[in-house]
C-alpha positions in Angstrom: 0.0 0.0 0.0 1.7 3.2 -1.0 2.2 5.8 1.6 -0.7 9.1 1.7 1.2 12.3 0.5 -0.3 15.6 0.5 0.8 19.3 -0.8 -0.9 22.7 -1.4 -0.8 24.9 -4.5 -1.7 28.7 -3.8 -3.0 30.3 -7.7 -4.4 33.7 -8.6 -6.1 34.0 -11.5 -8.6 36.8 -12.6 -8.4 38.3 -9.4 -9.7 35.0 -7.8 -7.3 33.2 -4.8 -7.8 29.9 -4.9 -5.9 27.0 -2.4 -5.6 23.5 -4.2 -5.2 20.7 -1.5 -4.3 17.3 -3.1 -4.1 14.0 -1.4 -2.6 11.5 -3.1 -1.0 7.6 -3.3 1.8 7.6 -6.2 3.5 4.3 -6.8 6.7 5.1 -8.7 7.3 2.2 -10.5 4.3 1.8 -12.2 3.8 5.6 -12.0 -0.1 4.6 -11.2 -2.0 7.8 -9.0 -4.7 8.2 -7.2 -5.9 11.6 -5.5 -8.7 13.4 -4.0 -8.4 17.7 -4.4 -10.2 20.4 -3.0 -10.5 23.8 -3.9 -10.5 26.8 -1.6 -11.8 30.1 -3.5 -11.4 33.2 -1.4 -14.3 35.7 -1.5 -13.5 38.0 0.7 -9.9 38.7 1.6 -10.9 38.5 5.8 -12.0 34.8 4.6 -10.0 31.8 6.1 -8.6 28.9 5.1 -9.4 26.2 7.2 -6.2 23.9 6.2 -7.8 20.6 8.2 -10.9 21.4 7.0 -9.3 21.1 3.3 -7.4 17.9 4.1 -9.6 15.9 5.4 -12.2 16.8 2.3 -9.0 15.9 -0.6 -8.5 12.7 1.7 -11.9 11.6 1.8 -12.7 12.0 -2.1 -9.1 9.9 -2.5 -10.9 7.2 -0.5 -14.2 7.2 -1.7 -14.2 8.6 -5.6 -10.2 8.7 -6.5 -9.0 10.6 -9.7 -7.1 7.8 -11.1 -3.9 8.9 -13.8 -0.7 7.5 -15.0 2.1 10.5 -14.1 5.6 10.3 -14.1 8.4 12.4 -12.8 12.0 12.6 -11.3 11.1 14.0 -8.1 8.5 15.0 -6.3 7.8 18.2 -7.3 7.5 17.0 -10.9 5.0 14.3 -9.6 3.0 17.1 -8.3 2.7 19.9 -10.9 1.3 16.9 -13.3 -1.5 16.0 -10.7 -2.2 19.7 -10.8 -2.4 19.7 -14.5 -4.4 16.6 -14.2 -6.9 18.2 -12.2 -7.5 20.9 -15.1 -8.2 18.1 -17.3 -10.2 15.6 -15.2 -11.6 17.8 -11.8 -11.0 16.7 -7.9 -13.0 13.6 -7.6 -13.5 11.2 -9.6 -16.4 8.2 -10.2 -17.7 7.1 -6.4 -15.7 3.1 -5.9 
C-alpha cells in the first residue's frame, strides 16, 4: 500500500485566490495515482482557510471517488505539478468506488 502524500498549491487567476489541497497515493514504479483535491476560493480577503478542513475533504474524495492517472516524474515536485495539470483536465474527484 503506498504511503498518503499531501501538498498545497496557492494560484491567482482573474483576481480570484484559490488554495488546491491534493491528497494523493503515487507508486513510482508503475507511476499509477490516485488523488482526492479540494479547492478553496477566497471571497473575501478576511475569509480563512481552514487547512484541516481542506485535508480531510481531498483525503476523503481519495478514498471514496479517486481521480485515477498515469504520471511520471523525477522527483516530487514533478509528480506534483502533473496531478495539478491533471486536475485541469479531469476535476477533484472522480467516479464514487
Amino acid at each position: 500500500m503506498s504511503l498518503v502524500r499531501y501538498f498545497y498549491r496557492r494560484e491567482t487567476a482573474a483576481g480570484i485566490n484559490r488554495v488546491f489541497t491534493v491528497a494523493y497515493t503515487h507508486d513510482r514504479d508503475t507511476g499509477s495515482t490516485e488523488y482526492g483535491a479540494s479547492v478553496f476560493r477566497q471571497e473575501r480577503a478576511n475569509e480563512p482557510f481552514v487547512k484541516a478542513h481542506h485535508r480531510h475533504t481531498a483525503e476523503q474524495r481519495r478514498v471514496k471517488c479517486p481521480v485515477r492517472v498515469a504520471v511520471s516524474g523525477a522527483t516530487w515536485t514533478e509528480i506534483e505539478d502533473a496531478i495539478r495539470d491533471s486536475i485541469r483536465v479531469n476535476g477533484v474527484k472522480g467516479d464514487r468506488v
